[in-house]
Structures are given as structure tokens and as C-alpha cells.
PDB file of N, CA, C and O in Angstrom:
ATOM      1  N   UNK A   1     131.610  87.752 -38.498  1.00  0.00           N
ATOM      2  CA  UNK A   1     131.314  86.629 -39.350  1.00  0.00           C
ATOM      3  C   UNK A   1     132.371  85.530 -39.182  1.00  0.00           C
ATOM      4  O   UNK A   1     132.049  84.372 -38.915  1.00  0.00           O
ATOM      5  N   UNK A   2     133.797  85.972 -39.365  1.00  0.00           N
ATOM      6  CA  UNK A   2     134.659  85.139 -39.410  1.00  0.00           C
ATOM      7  C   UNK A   2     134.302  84.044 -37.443  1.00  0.00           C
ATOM      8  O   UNK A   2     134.185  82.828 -37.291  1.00  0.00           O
ATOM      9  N   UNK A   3     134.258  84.858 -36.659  1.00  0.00           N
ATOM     10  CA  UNK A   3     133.687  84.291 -35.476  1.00  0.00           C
ATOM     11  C   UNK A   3     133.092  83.154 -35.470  1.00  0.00           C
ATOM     12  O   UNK A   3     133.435  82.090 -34.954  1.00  0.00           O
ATOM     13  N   UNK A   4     132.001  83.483 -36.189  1.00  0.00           N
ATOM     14  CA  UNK A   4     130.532  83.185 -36.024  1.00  0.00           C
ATOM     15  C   UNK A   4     131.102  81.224 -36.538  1.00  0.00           C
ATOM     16  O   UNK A   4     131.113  80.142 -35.952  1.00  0.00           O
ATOM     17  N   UNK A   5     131.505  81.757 -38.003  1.00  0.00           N
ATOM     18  CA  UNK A   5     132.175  80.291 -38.357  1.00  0.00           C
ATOM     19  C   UNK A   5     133.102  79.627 -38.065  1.00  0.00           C
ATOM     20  O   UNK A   5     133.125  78.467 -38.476  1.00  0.00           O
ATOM     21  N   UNK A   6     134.411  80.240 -37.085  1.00  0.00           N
ATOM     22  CA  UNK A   6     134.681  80.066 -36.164  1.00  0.00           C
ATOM     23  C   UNK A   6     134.539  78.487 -35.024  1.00  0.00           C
ATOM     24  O   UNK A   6     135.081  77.382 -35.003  1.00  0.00           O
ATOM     25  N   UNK A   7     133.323  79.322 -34.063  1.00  0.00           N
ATOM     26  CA  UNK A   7     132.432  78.839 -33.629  1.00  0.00           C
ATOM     27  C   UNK A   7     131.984  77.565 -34.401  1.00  0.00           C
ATOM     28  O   UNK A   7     132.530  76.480 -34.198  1.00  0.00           O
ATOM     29  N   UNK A   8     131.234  77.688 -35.060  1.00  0.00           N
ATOM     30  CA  UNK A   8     130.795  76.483 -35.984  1.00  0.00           C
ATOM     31  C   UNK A   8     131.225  75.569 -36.485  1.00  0.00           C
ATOM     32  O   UNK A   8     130.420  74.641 -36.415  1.00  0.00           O
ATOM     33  N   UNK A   9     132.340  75.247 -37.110  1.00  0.00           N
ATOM     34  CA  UNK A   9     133.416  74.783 -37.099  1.00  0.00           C
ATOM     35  C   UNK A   9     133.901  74.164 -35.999  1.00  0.00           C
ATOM     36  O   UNK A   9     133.873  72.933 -35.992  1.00  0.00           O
ATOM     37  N   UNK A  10     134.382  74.800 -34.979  1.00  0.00           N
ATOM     38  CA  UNK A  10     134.909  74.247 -33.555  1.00  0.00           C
ATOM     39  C   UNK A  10     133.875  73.164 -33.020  1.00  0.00           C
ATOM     40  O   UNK A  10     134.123  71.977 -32.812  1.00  0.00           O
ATOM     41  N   UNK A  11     132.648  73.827 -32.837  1.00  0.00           N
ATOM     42  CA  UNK A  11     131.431  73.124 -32.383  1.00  0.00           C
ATOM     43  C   UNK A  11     131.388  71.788 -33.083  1.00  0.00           C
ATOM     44  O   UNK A  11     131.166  70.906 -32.254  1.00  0.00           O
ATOM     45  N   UNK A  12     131.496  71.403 -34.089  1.00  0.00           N
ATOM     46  CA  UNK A  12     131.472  70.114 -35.133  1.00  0.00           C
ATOM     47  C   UNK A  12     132.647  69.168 -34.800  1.00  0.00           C
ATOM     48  O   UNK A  12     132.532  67.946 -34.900  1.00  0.00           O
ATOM     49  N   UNK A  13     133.838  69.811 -34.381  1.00  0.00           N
ATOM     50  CA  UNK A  13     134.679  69.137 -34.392  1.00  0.00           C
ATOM     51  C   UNK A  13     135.665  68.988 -35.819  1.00  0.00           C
ATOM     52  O   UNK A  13     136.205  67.993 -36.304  1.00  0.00           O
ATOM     53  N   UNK A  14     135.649  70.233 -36.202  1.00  0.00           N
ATOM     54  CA  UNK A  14     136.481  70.457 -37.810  1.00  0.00           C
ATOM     55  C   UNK A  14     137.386  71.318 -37.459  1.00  0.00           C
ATOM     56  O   UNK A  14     138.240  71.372 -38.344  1.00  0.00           O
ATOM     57  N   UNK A  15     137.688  72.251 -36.309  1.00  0.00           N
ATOM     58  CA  UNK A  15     138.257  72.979 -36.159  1.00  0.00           C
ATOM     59  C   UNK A  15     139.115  72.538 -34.394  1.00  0.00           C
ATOM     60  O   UNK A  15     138.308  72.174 -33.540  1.00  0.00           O
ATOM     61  N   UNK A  16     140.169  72.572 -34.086  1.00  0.00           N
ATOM     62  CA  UNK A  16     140.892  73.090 -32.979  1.00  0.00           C
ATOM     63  C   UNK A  16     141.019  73.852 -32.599  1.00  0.00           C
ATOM     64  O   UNK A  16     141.622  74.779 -33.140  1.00  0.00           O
ATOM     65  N   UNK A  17     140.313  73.903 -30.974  1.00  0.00           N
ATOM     66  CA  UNK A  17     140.311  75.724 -30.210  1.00  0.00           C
ATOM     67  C   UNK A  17     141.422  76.429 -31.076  1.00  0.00           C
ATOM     68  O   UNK A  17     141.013  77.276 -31.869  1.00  0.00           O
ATOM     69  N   UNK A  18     143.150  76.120 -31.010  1.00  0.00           N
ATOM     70  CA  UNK A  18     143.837  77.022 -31.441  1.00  0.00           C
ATOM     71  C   UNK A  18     143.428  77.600 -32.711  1.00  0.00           C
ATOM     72  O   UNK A  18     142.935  78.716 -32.870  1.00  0.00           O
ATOM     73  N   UNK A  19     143.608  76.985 -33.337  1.00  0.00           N
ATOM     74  CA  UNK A  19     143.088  76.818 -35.325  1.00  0.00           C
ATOM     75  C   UNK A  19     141.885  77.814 -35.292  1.00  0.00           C
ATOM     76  O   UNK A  19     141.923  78.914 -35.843  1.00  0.00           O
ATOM     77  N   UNK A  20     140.880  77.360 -34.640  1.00  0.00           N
ATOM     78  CA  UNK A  20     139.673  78.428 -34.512  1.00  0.00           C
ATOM     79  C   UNK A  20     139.677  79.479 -34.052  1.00  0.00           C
ATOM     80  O   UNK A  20     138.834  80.082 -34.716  1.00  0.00           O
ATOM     81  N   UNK A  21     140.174  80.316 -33.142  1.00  0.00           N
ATOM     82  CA  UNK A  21     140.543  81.266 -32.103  1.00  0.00           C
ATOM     83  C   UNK A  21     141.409  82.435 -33.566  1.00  0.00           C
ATOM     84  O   UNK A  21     141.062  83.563 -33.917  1.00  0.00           O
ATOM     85  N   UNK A  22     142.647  81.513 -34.133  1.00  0.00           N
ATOM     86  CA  UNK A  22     143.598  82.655 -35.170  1.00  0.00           C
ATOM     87  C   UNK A  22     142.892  82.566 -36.654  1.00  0.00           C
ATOM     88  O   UNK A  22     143.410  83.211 -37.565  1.00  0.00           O
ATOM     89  N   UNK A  23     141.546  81.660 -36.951  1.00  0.00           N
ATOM     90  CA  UNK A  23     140.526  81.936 -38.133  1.00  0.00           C
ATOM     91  C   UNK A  23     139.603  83.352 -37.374  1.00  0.00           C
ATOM     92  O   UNK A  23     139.289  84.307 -38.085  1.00  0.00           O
ATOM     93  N   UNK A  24     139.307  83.322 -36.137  1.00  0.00           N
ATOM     94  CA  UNK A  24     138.895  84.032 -35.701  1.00  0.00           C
ATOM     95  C   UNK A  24     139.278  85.694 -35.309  1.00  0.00           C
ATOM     96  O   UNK A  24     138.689  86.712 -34.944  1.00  0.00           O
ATOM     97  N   UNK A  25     140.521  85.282 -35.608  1.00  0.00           N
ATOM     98  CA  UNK A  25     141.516  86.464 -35.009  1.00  0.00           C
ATOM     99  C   UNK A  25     141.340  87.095 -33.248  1.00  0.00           C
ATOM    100  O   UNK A  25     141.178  88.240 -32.825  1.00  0.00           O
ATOM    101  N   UNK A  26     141.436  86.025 -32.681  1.00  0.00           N
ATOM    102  CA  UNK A  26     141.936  86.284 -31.182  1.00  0.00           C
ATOM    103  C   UNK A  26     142.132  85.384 -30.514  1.00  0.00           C
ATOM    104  O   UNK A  26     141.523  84.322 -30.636  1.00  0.00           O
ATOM    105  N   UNK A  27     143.131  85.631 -29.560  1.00  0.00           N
ATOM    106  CA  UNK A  27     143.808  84.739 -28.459  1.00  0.00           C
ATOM    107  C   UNK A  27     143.014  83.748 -28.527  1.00  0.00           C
ATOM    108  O   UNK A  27     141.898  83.823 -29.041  1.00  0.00           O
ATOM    109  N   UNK A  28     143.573  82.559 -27.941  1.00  0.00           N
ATOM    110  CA  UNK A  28     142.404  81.327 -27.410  1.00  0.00           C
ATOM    111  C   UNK A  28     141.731  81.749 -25.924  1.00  0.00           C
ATOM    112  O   UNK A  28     140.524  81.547 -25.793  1.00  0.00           O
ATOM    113  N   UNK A  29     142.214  82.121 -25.206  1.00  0.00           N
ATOM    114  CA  UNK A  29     141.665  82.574 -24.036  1.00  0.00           C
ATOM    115  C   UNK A  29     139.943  83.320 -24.510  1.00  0.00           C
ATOM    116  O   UNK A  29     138.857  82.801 -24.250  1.00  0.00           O
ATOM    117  N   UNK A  30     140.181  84.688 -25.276  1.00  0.00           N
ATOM    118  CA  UNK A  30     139.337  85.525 -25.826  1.00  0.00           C
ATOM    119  C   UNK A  30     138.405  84.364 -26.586  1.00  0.00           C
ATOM    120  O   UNK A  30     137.228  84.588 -26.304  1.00  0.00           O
ATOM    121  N   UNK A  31     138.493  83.589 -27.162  1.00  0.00           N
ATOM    122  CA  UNK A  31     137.415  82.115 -28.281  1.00  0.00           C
ATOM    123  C   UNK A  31     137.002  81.828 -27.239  1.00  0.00           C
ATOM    124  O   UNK A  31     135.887  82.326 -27.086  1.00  0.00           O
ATOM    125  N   UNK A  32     137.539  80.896 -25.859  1.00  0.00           N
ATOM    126  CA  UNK A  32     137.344  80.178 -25.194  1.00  0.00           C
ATOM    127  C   UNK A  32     136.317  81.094 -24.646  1.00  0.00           C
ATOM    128  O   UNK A  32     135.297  80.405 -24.623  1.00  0.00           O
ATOM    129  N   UNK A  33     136.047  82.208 -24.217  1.00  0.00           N
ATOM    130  CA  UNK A  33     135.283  83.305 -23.767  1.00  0.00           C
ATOM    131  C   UNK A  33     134.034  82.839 -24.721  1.00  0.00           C
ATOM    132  O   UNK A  33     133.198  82.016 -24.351  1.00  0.00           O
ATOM    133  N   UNK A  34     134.026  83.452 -25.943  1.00  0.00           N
ATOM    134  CA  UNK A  34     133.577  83.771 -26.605  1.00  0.00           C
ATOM    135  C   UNK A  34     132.563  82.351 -26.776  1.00  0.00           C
ATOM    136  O   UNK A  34     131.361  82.604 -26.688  1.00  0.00           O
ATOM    137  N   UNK A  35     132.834  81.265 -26.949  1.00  0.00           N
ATOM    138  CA  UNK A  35     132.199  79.898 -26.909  1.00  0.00           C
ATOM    139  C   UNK A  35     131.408  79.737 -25.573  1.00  0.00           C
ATOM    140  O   UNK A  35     130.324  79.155 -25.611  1.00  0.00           O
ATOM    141  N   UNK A  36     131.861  80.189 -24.474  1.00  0.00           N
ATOM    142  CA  UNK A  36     130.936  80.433 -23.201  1.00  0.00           C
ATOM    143  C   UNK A  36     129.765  81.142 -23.580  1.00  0.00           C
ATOM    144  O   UNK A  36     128.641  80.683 -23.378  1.00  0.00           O
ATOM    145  N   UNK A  37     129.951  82.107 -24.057  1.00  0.00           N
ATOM    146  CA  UNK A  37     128.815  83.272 -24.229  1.00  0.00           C
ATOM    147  C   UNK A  37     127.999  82.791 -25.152  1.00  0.00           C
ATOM    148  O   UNK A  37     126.885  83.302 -25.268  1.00  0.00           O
ATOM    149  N   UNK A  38     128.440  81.597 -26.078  1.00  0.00           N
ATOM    150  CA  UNK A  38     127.328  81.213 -26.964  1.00  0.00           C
ATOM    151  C   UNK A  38     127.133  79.701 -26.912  1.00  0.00           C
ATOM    152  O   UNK A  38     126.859  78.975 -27.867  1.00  0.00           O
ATOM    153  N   UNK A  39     127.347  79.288 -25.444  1.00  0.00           N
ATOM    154  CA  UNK A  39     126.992  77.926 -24.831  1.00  0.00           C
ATOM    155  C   UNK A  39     127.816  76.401 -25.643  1.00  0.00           C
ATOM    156  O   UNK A  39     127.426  75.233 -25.616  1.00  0.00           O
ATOM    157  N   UNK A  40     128.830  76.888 -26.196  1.00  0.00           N
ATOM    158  CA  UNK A  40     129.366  75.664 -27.073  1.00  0.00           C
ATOM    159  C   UNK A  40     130.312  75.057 -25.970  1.00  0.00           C
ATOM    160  O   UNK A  40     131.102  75.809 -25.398  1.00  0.00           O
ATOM    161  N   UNK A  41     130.262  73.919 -25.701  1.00  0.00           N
ATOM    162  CA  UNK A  41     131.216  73.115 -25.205  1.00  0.00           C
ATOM    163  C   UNK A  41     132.329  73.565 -25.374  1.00  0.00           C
ATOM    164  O   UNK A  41     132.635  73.865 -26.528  1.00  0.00           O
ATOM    165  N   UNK A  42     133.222  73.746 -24.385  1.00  0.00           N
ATOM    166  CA  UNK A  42     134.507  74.311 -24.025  1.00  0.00           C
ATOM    167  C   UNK A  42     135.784  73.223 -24.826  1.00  0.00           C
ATOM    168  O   UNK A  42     136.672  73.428 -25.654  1.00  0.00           O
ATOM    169  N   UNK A  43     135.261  71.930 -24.007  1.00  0.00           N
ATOM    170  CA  UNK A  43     136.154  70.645 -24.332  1.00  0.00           C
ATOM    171  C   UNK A  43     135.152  69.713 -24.729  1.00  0.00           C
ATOM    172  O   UNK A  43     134.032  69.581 -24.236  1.00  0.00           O
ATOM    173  N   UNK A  44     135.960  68.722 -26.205  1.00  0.00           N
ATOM    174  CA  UNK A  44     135.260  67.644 -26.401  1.00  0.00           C
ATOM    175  C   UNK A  44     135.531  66.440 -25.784  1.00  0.00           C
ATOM    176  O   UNK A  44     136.648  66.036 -26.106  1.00  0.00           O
ATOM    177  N   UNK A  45     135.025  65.805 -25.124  1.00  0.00           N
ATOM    178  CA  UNK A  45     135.706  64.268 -24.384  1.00  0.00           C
ATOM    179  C   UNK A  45     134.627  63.294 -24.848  1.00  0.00           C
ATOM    180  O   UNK A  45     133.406  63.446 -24.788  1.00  0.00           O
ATOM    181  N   UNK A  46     135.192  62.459 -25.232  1.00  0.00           N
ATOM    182  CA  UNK A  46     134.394  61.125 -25.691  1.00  0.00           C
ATOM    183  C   UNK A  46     135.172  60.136 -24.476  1.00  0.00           C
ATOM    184  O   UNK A  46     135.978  60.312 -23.562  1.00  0.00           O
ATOM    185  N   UNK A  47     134.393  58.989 -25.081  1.00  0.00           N
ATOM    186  CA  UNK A  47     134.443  57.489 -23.372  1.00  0.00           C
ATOM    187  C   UNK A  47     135.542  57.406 -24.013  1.00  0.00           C
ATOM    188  O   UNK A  47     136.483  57.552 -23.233  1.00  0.00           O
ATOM    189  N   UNK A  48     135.924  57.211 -25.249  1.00  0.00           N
ATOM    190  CA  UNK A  48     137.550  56.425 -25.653  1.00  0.00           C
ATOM    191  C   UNK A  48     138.482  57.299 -25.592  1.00  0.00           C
ATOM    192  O   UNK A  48     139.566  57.051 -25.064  1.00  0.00           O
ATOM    193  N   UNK A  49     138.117  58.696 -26.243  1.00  0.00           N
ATOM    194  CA  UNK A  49     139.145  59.697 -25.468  1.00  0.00           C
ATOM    195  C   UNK A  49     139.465  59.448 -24.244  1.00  0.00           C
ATOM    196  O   UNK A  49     140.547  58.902 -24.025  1.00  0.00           O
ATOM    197  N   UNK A  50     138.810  59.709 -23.439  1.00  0.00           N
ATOM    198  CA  UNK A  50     138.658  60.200 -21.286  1.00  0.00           C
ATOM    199  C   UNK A  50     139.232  58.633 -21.256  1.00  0.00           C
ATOM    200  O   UNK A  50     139.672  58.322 -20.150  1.00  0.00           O
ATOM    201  N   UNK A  51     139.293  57.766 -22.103  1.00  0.00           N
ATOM    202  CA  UNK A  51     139.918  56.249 -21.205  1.00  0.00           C
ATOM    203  C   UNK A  51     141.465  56.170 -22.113  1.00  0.00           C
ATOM    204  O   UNK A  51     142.407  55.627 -21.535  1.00  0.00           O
ATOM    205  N   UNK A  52     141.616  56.557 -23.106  1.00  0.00           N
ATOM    206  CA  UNK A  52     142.969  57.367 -23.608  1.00  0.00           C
ATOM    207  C   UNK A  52     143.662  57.838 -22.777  1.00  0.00           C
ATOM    208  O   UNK A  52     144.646  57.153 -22.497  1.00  0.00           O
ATOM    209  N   UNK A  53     143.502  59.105 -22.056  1.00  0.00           N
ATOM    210  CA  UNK A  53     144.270  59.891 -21.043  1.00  0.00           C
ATOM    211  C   UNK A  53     144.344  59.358 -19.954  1.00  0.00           C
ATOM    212  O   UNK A  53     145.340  59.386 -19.232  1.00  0.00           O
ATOM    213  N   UNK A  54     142.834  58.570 -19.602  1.00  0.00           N
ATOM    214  CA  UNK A  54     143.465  57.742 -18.425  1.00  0.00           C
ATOM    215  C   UNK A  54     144.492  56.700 -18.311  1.00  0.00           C
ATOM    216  O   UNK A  54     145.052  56.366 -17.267  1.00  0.00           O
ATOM    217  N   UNK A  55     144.690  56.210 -19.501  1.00  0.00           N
ATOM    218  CA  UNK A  55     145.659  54.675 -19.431  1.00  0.00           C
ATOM    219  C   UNK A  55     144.910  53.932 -19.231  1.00  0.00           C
ATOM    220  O   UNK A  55     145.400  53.001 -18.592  1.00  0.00           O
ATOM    221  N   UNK A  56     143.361  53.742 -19.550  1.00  0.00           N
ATOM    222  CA  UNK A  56     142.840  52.496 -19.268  1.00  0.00           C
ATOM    223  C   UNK A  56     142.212  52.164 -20.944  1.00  0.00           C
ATOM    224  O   UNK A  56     141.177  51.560 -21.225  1.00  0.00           O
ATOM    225  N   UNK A  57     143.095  52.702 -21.773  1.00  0.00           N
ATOM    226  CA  UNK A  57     142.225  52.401 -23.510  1.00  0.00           C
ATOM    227  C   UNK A  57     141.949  50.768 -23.447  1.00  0.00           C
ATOM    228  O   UNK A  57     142.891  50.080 -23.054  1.00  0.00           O
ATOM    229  N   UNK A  58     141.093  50.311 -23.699  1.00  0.00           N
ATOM    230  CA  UNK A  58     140.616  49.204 -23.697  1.00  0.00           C
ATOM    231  C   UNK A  58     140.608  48.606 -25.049  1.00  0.00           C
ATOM    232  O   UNK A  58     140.694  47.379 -24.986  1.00  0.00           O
ATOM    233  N   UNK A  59     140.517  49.162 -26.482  1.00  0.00           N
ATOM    234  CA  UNK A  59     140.654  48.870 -27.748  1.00  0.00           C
ATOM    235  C   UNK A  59     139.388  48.777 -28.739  1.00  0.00           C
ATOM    236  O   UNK A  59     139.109  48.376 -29.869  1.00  0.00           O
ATOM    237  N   UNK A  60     138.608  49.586 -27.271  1.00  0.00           N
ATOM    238  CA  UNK A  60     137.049  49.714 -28.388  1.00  0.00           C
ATOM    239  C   UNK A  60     135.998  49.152 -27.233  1.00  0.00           C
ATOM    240  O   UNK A  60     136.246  48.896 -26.054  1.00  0.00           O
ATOM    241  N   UNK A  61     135.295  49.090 -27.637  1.00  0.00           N
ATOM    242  CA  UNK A  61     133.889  48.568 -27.179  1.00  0.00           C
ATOM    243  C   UNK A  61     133.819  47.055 -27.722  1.00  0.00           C
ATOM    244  O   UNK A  61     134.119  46.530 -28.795  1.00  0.00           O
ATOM    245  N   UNK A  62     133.141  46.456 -26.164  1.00  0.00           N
ATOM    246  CA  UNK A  62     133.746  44.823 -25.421  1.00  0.00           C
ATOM    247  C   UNK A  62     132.006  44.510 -25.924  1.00  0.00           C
ATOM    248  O   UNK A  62     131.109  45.304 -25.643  1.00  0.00           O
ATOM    249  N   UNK A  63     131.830  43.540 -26.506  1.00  0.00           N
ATOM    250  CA  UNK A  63     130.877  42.431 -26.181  1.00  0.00           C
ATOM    251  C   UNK A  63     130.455  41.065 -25.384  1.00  0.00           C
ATOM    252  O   UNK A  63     131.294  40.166 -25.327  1.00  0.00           O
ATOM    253  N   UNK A  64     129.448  40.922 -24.899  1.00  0.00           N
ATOM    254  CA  UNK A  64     129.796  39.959 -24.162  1.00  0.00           C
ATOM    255  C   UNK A  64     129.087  38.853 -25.207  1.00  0.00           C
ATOM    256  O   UNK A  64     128.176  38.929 -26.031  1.00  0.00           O
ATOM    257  N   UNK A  65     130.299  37.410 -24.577  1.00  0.00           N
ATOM    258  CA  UNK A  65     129.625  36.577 -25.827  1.00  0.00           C
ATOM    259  C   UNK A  65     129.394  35.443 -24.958  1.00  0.00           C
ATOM    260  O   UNK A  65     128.860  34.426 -25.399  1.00  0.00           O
TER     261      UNK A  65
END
């Protein structure tokens, strides 16, 4: 059960693999498993995240005027 919500949680974006994995009671490796087996996205990346890490943050979404 504790898993299950876990999972659910993580999936939403309320929970952090780590955070979720020790609600869960196991390693992150063992969650990260465990989220495979029940098809949940491993990693969340959004466009402003993925342009975050790149160094290209732009400051949002551009209109043209």
C-alpha cells in the first residue's frame, strides 16, 4: 500500500524519487525499478526545466508582437 501511494504521489509530482522510495521503504534504485514495472515516468522534464539545465532559460514563453 505504502508503494502503491508512493507511486502516486511521485507520478503527480508531490513527491521526489528520494522522498518516495524511503515513504516507500526502499532504496531509490529498488522505486526506480518499481515505477518501470508500473510504466510511470522515470524523470520529469518540462521545456523550461530541459532549457534550465541547458543554460539557455529564456524567462518564459516569447510572443511575437
Amino acid at each position: 500500500m505504502k508503494l502503491a501511494a508512493a507511486i502516486h504521489w511521485y507520478g503527480r509530482g508531490l513527491l521526489s524519487q528520494e522522498r518516495a522510495a524511503e515513504l516507500a521503504g526502499m532504496n531509490r534504485r529498488d522505486f526506480i525499478r518499481a515505477l518501470a514495472r508500473e510504466g510511470v515516468d522515470v524523470f520529469h522534464v518540462d521545456d523550461d526545466g530541459l532549457a534550465r539545465e541547458l543554460g539557455q532559460d529564456t524567462g518564459g514563453p516569447k510572443t511575437n508582437q
